[in-house]
C-alpha positions in Angstrom: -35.9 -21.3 -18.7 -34.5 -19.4 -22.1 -30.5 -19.3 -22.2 -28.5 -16.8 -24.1 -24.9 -16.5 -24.4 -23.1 -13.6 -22.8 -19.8 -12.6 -24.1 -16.6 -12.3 -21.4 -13.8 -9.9 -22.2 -12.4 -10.3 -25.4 -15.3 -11.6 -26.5 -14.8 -15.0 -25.5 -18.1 -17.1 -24.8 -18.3 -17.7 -21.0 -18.4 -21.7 -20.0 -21.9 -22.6 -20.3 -25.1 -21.0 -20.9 -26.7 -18.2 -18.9 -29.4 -18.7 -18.1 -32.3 -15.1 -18.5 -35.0 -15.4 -16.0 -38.7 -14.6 -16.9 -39.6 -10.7 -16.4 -43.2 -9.4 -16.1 -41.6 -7.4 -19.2 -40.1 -10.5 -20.8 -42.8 -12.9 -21.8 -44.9 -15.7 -21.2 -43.0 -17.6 -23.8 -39.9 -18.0 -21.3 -42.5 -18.6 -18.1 -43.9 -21.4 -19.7 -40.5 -22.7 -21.4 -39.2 -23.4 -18.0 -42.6 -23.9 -16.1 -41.5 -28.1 -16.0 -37.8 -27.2 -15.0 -36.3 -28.5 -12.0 -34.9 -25.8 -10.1 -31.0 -26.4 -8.6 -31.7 -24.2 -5.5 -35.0 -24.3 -4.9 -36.5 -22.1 -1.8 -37.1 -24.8 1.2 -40.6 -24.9 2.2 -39.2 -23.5 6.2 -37.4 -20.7 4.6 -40.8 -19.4 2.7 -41.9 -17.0 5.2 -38.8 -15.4 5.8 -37.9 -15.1 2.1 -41.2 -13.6 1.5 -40.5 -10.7 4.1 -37.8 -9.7 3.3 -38.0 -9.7 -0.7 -41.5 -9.3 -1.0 -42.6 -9.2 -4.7 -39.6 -9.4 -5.5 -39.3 -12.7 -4.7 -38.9 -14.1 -8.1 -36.2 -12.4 -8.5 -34.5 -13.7 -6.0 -35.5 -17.4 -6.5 -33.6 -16.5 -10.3 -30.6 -15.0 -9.0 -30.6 -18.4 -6.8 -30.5 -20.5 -9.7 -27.6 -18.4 -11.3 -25.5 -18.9 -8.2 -26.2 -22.7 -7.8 -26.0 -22.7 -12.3 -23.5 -20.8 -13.6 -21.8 -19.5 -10.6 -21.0 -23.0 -9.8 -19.8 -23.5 -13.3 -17.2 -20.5 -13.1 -16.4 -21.1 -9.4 -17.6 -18.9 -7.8 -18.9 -20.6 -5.0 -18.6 -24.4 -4.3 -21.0 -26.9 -5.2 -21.4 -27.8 -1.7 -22.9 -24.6 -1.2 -25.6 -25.2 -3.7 -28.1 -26.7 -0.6 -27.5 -23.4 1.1 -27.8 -20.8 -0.8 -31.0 -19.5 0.6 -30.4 -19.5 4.3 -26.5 -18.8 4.4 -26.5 -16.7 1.7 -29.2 -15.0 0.3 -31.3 -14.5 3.9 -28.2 -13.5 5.5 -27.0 -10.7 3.2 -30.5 -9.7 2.9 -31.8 -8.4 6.3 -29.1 -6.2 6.5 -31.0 -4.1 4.8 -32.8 -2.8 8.0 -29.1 -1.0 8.6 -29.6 1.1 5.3 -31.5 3.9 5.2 -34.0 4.7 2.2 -32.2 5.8 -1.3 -28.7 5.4 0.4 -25.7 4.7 -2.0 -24.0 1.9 -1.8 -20.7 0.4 -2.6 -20.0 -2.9 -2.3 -16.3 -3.8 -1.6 -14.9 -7.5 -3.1 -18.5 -8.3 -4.7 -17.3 -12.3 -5.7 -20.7 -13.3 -6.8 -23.1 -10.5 -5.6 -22.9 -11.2 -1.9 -24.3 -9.2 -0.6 -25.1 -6.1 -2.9 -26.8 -8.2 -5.9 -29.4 -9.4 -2.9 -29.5 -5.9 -1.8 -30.7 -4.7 -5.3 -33.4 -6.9 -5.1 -34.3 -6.6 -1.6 -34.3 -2.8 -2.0 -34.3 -1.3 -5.6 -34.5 1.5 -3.9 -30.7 1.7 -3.5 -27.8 2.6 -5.8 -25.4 0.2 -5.6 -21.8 -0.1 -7.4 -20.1 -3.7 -6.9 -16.4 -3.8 -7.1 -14.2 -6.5 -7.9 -11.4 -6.6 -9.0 -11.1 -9.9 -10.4 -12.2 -10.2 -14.2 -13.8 -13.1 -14.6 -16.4 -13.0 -11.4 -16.8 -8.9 -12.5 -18.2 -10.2 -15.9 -20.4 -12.7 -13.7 -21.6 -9.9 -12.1 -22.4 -8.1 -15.3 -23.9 -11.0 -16.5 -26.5 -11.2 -13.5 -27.4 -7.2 -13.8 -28.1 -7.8 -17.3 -30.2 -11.1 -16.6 -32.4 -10.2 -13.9 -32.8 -6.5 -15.1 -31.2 -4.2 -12.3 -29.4 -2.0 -14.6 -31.2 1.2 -13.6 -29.5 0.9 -9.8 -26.2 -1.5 -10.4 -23.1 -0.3 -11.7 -20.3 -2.9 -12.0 -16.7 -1.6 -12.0 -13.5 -3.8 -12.0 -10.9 -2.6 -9.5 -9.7 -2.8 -6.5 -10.9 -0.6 -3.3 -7.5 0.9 -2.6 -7.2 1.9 -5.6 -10.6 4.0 -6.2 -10.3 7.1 -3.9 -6.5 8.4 -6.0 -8.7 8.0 -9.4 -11.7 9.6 -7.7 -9.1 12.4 -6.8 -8.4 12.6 -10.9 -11.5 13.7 -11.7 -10.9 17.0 -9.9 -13.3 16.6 -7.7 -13.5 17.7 -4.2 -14.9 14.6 -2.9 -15.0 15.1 0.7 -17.2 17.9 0.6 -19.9 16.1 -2.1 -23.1 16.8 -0.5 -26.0 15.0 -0.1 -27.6 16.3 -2.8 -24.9 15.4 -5.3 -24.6 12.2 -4.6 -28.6 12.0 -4.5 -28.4 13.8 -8.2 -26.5 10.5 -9.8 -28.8 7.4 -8.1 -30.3 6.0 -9.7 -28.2 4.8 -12.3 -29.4 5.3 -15.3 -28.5 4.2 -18.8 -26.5 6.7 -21.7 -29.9 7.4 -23.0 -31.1 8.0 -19.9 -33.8 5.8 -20.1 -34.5 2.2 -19.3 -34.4 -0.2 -22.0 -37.1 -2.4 -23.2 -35.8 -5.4 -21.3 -37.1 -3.9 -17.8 -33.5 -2.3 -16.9 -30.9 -0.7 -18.4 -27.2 -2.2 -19.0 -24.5 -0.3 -18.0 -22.3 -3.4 -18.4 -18.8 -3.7 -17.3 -17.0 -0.4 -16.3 -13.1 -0.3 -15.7 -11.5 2.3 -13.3 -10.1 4.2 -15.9 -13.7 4.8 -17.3 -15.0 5.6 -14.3 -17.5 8.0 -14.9 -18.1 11.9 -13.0 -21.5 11.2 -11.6 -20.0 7.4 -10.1 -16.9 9.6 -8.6 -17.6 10.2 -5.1 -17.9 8.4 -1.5 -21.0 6.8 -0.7 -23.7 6.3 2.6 -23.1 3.0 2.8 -19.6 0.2 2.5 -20.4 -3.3 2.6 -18.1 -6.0 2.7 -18.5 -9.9 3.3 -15.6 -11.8 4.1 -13.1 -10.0 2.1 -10.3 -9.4 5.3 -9.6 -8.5 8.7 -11.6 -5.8 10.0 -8.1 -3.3 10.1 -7.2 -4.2 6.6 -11.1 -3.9 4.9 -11.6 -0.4 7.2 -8.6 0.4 5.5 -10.0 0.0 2.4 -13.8 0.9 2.6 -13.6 4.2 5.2 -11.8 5.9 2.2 -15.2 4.9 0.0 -17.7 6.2 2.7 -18.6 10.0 2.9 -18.2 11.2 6.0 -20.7 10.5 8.0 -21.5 7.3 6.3 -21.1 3.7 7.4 -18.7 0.4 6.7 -21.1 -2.4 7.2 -18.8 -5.5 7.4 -20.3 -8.8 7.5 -18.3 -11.3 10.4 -18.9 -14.0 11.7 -18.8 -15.9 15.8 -15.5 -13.7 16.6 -16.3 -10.5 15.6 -16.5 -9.0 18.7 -12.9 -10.5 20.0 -11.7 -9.3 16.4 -13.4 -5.7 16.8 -11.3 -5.6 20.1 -8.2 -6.3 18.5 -8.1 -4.1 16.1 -10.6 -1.1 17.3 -6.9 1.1 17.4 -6.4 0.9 13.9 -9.7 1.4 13.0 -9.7 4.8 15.1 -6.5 5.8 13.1 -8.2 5.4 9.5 -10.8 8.0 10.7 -13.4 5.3 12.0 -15.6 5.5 15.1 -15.6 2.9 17.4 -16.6 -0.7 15.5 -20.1 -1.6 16.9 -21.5 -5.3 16.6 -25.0 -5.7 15.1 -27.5 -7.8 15.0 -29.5 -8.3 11.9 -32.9 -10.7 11.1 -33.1 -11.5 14.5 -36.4 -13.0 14.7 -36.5 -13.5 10.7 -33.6 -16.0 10.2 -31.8 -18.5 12.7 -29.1 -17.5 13.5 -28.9 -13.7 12.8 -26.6 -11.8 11.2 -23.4 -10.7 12.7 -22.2 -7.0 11.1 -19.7 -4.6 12.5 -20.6 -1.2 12.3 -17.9 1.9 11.6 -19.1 5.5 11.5 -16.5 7.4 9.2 -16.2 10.1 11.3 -12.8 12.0 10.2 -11.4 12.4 7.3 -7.4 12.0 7.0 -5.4 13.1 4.4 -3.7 10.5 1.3 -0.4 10.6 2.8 -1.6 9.4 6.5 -4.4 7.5 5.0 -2.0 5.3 3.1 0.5 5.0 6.0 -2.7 4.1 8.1 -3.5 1.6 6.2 0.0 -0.4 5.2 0.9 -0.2 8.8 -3.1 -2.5 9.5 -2.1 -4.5 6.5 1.0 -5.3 8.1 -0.6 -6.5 11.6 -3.1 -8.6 9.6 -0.3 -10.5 8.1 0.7 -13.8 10.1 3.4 -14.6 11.6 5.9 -17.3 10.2 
C-alpha cells in the first residue's frame, strides 16, 4: 500500500501516514506495492457473502476504507482499537443495508459523521447518492476529507464542518426559499461535482474541506434523506435533522435494543418539530445477524424558526438527566 501525507488545518501534517488505496485509475504499481501487506481489518471469511451483496464491485473499496478505520482512524481516535476486530460486521454491514430505505439518486446528509458512519459506507454502497457529511469537530472533519480524497468519492461527497443546528439560519442567508426547493433543484446540484466541473484524473474530484461560511448555493437546501448514528436522543437529533430534510423527506436514525421504548417516549416531541410518527425498521434482515434497528420520521410540516427553535431547546432540555 502507497502512503502520502495529507495536510490538517493549518497545514499541520496529520499523525501518521495515510494510507491511498489502489484505483482501477491509480495503477498497478500501488496493487502490487501492497499485494504482500497484512491487512488490519481484514473481511472474515463468514462475512464474504454478505459483504459482496451489498457492495458489489465495489467491494474493494470498502475492504480500503476498512483499513483506514482500523489505520489511521485508530491513530486519531476515532474509534477504539477494540473495535478494530469489528469493523466489518458492526460497522460497515450495519450502516450499509440501510441502503434499501433510500431511494435511487436521493440526497443525503449525514448528521455527526465521526468517522464516515454511516454516509462514507453509503457512498460506496450506492455512488448513486449525493451525500454531505457534517461534523462539526475539526479534526475527524479533516479525516473525513482525507478518506474522500483517498478512495476517490469526490464527485458525490461534500464534507462541511459545522454543526446541524446551526445549518438551516445560514441556509436562510443565502436568500433562498428553502422550503419550497423542488425536486428538480435539488436533483440539478447531485452530483457533486468539482469547480471545473469535471472529475479529476485520480478517479474523483476533491472538494475538500468546506466550512459553513463557505457553504456554497447549489449545497443550500434540505435534503431526501437525514441519517444519524448515535449522535443523541431521538427528541434532541429530530430536533436537529427534521430542519435538514425537505418536506416530505425522511430522518433515518440508527438505535439500538430500546428504540422502540425510546420512540415511545419521546414520539410528542417529535410531533412538535413537524415529524410524523417515528416508525422502527428493520434493515439486512436475512443479510446480517442481527439486523439493523433505524427509526423512521416523515418530515411532514414545516414550522417556522421561532417555534422550531423553541421546539427544539424545550427536547434538549427533556434529554438532559436529572441530578
Amino acid at each position: 500500500m502507497t502512503y502520502r501525507p495529507i495536510s490538517g488545518p493549518g497545514g499541520e501534517p496529520p499523525p501518521g501516514p495515510f494510507p491511498v488505496p489502489p484505483s482501477d485509475s491509480g495503477a498497478g504499481r500501488d496493487a502490487e506495492a501492497g499485494a504482500g501487506a497484512v491487512p488490519a481489518a481484514p473481511l472474515p471469511t463468514e462475512l464474504a457473502g454478505p459483504a459482496r451483496t451489498l457492495f458489489g464491485d465495489r467491494l474493494p473499496l470498502a475492504a480500503a476504507y476498512a483499513e483506514l478505520l482500523a489505520g489511521p482512524g485508530v491513530v486519531r481516535g476515532l474509534i477504539g482499537p477494540r473495535e478494530t476486530p469489528r469493523i466489518w460486521d458492526r460497522h460497515l454491514l450495519n450502516c450499509a443495508v440501510v441502503a434499501e430505505l433510500i431511494p435511487a439518486g436521493s440526497s443525503v446528509v449525514d448528521v455527526g459523521s465521526g468517522a464516515g458512519l454511516p454516509g462514507i459506507v453509503l457512498a460506496i454502497a450506492r455512488p448513486d447518492l449525493s451525500i454531505m457529511l457534517v461534523e462539526p469537530l475539526a479534526r475527524r472533519a479533516v479525516f473525513l476529507a482525507e478518506v474522500v480524497t483517498a478512495l476517490a468519492l469526490g464527485d458525490s461527497v461534500t464534507v462541511l464542518r459545522a454543526r446541524a443546528e446551526e445549518i438551516p439560519s445560514a441556509w436562510r442567508r443565502t436568500g433562498r426559499s428553502l422550503d419550497r426547493r423542488t425536486a428538480s433543484d435539488r436533483q440539478a446540484s447531485a452530483p457533486l461535482r468539482s469547480e471545473s466541473g469535471s472529475p479529476e484524473s485520480s478517479g474523483g474530484s476533491e472538494r475538500g474541506l468546506i466550512e459553513l461560511s463557505d457553504l456554497p448555493a447549489e449545497l443550500s437546501g434540505p435534503a431526501d434523506i437525514v441519517t444519524a448514528r448515535a449522535v443523541a436522543p431521538l427528541d434532541r437529533l429530530a430536533g436537529w435533522c427534521l430542519p435538514l430534510t425537505a418536506p416530505g423527506g425522511r430522518v433515518l436514525a440508527l438505535k439500538g435494543a430500546t428504540a422502540e421504548e425510546e420512540v415511545a417516549n419521546t414520539a410528542a416531541a417529535v410531533r412538535r418539530l413537524g415529524g410524523a410518527h417515528p416508525v422502527v425498521q428493520q434493515c439486512g434482515t436475512g443479510i446480517v445477524e442481527p439486523s439493523t434497528t433505524v427509526v423512521e420520521i416523515v418530515r411532514e410540516r414545516v414550522i417556522g424558526a421561532a417555534r422550531e427553535s423553541a421546539a427544539r431547546s424545550a427536547a434538549g432540555r427533556r434529554s438532559k438527566p436529572r441530578r
